[in-house]
ZATIRO-16783 format. One record per atom (N, C-alpha, C, O): residue in three letters; atom name; x, y, z. Coordinates in steps of 0.02 Angstrom, whole numbers. Each point is the difference from the previous one (the first is absolute). Layout:
// ZATIRO-16783
ALA;CA;X;Y;Z
...
END
This chain:
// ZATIRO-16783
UNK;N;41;-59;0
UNK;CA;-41;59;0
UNK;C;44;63;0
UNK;O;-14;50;-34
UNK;N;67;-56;75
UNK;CA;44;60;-2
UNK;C;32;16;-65
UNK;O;13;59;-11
UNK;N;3;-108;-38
UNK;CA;18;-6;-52
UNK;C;-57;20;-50
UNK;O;3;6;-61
UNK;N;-50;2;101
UNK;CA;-55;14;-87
UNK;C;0;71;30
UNK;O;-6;41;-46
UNK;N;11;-12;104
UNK;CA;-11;66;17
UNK;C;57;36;-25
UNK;O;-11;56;-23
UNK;N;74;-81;23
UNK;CA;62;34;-12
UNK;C;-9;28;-78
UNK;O;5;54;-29
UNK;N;-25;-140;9
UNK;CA;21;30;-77
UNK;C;-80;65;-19
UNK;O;1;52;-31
UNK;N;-51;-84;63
UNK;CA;-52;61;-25
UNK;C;43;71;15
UNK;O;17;19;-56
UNK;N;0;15;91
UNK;CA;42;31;35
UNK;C;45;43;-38
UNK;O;1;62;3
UNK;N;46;-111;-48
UNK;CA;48;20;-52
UNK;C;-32;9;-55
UNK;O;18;45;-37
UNK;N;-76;-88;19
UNK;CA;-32;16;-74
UNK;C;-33;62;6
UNK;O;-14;27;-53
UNK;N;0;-1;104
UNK;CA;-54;55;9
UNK;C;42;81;35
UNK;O;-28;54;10
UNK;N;98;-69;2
UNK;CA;57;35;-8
UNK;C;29;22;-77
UNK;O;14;55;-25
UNK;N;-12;-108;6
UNK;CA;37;1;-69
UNK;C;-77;21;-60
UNK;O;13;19;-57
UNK;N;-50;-23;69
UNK;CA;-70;23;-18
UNK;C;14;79;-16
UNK;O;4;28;-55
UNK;N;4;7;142
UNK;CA;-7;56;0
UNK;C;53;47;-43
UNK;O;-12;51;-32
UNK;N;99;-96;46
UNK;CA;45;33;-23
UNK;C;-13;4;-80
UNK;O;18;53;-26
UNK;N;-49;-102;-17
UNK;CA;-18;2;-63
UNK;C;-36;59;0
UNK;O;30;39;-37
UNK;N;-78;-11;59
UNK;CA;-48;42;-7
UNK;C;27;80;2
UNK;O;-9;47;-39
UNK;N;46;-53;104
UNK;CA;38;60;9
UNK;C;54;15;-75
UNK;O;-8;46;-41
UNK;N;59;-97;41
UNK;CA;24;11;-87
UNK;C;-20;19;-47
UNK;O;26;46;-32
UNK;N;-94;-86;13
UNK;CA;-25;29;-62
UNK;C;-33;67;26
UNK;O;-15;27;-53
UNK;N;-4;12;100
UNK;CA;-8;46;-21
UNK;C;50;84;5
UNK;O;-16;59;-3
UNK;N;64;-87;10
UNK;CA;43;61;-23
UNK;C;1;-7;-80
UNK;O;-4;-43;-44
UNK;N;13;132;56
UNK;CA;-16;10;-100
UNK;C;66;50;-3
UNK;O;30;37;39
UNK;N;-27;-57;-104
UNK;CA;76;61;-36
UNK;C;-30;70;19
UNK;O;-56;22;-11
UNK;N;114;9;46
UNK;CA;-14;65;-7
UNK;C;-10;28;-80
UNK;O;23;-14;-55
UNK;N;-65;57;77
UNK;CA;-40;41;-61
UNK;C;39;52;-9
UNK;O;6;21;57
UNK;N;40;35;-110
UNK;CA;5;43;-5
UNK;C;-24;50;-6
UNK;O;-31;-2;-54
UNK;N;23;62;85
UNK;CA;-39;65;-36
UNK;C;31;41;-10
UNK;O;39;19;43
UNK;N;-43;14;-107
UNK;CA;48;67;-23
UNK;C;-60;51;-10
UNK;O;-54;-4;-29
UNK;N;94;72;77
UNK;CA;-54;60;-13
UNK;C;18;32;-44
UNK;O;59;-19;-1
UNK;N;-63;63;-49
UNK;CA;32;43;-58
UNK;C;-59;62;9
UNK;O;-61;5;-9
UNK;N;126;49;38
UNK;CA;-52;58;26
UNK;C;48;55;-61
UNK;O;58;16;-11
UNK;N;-132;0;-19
UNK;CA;12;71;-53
UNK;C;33;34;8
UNK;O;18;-6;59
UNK;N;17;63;-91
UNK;CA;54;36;34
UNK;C;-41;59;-51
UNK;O;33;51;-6
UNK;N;-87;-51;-24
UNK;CA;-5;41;-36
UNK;C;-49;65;24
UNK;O;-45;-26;32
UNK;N;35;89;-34
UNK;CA;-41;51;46
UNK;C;-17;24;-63
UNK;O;27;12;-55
UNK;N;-91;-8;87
UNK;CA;-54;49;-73
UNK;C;-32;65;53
UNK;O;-42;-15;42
UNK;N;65;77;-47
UNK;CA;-29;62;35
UNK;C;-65;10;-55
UNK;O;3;-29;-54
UNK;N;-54;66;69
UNK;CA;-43;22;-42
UNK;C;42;80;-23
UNK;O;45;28;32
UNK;N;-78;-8;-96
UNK;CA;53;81;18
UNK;C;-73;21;-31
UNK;O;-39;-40;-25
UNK;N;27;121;32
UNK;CA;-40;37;-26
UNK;C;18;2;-89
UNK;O;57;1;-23
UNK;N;-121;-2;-17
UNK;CA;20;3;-83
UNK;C;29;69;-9
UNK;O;45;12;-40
UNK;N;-77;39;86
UNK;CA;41;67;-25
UNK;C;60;8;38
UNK;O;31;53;-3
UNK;N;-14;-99;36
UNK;CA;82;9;48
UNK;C;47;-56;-59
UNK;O;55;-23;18
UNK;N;-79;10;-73
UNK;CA;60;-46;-30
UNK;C;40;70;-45
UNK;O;-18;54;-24
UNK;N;89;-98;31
UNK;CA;17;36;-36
UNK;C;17;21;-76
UNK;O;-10;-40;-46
UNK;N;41;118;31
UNK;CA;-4;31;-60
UNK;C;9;-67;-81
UNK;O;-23;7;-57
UNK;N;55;-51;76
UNK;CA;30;-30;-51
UNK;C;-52;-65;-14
UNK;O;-9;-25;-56
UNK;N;-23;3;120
UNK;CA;-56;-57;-2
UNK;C;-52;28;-29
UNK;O;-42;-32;-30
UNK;N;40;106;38
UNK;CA;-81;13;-19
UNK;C;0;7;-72
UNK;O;-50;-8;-35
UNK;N;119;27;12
UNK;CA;23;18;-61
UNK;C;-21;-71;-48
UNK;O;-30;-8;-53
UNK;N;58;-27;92
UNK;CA;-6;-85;-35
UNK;C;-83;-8;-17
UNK;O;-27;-19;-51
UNK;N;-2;42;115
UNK;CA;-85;-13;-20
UNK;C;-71;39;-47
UNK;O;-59;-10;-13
UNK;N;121;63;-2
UNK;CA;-38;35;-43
UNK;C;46;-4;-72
UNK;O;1;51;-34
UNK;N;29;-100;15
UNK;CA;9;-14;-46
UNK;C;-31;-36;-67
UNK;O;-58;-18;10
UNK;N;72;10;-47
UNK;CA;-64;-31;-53
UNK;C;-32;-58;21
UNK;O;-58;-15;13
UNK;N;128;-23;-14
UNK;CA;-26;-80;32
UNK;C;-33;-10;46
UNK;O;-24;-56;6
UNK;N;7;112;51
UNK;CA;-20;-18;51
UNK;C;-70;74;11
UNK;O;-51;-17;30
UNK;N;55;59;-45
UNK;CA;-54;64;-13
UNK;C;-68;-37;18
UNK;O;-28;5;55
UNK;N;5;-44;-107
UNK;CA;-72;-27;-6
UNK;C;-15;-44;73
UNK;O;-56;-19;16
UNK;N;121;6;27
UNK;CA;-2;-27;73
UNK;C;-17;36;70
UNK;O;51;20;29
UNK;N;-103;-9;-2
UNK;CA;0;23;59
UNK;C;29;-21;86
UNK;O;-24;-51;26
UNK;N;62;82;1
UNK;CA;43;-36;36
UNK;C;-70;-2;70
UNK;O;-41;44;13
UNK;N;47;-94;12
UNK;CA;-53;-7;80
UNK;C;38;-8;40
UNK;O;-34;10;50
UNK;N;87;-21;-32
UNK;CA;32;-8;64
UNK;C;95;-13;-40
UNK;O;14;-12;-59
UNK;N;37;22;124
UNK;CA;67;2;-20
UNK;C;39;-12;78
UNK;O;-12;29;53
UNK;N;61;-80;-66
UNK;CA;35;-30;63
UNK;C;65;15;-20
UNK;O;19;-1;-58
UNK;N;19;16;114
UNK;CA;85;-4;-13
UNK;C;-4;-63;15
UNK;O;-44;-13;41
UNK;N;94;-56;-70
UNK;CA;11;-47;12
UNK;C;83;-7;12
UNK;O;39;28;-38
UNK;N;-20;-63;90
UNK;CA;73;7;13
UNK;C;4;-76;2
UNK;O;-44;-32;28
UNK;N;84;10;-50
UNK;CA;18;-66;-20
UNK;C;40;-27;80
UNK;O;-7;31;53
UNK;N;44;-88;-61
UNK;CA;47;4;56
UNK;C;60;0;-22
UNK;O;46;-4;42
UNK;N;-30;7;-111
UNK;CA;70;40;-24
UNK;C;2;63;3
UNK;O;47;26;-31
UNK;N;-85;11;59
UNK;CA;-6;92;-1
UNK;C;-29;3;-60
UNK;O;-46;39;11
UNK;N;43;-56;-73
UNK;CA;-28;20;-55
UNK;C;-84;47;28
UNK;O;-36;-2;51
UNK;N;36;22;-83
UNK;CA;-67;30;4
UNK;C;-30;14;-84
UNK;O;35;-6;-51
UNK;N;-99;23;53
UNK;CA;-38;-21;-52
UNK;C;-96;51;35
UNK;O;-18;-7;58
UNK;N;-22;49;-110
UNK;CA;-42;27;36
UNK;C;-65;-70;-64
UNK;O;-9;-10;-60
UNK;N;-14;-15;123
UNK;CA;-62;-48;-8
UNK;C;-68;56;-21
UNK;O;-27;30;46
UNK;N;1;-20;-121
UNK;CA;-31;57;-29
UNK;C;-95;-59;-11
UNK;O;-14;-34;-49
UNK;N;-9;39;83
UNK;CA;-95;-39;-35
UNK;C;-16;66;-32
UNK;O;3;58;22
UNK;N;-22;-87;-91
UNK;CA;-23;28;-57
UNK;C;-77;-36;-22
UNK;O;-14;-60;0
UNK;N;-23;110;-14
UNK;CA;-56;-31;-42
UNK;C;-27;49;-56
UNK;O;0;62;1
UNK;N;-30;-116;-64
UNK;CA;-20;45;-42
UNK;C;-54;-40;-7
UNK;O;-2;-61;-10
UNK;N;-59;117;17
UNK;CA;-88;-18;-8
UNK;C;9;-77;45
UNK;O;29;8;54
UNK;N;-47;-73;-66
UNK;CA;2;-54;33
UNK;C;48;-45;15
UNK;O;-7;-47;39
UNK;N;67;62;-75
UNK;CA;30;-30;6
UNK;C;76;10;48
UNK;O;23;56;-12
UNK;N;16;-91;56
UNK;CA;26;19;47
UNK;C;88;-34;-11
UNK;O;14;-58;-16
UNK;N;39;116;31
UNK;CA;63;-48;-10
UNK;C;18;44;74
UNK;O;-38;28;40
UNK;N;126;-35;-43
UNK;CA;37;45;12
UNK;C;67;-5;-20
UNK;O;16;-49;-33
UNK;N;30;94;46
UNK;CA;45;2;-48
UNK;C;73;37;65
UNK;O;-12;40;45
UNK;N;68;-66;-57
UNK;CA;53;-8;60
UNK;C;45;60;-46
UNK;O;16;-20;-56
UNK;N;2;81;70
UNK;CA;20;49;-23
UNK;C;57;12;49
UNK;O;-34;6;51
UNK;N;109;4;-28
UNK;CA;40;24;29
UNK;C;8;58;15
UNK;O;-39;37;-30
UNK;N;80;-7;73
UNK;CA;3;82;36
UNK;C;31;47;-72
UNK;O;1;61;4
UNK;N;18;-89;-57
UNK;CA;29;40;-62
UNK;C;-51;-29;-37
UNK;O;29;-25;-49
UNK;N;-87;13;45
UNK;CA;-49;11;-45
UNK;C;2;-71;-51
UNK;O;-53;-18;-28
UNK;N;97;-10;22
UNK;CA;8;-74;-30
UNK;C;-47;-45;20
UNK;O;-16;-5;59
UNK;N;-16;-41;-115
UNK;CA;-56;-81;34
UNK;C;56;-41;-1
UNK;O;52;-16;-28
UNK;N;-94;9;75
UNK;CA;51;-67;52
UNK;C;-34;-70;-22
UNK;O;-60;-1;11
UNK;N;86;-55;-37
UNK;CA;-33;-55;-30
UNK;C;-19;-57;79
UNK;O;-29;-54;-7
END
């Protein structure tokens, strides 16, 4: 009898240690990737002389501007973020502090 208790004993030991094993799991990795990029809103009549120049140009005339962001990259680059619409239809267009589109 001591012998059927022992071994119940170990099977129901070795039971548990199985159980405990399988459930450890591979650590999971998580990578955060945080933006480095800042969009200010700016006023349409605070842009400047050379952007506005760009928007009243041919290519762009028939475009009405609705809103304009300085965008600063996290290389320092900067770039002014311009929403344009004409009648229904809606873009915008990335113009730099010297009046150049920015692709």
């Amino acid at each position: 009898m001591k012998n059927l208790i022992l071994t119940a004993t170990v099977l129901a030991f070795a039971g548990i240690s199985t159980v405990k094993a399988s459930a450890v799991k591979e650590p999971v990795a998580i990578t955060i990737r945080q933006d480095s990029t800042t969009k200010v809103p700016v006023k349409i009549e605070e842009l400047p002389a050379p952007v506005t120049t760009t928007l009243k140009a041919d290519a762009y005339k028939d475009w009405a501007p609705t809103a304009a962001f300085l965008v600063t990259n996290a290389d320092k680059t900067q770039y002014y973020h311009i929403d344009v619409k004409k009648g229904t239809e809606v873009a915008f267009i990335k113009i730099n502090k010297d009046g150049v589109v920015v692709q």
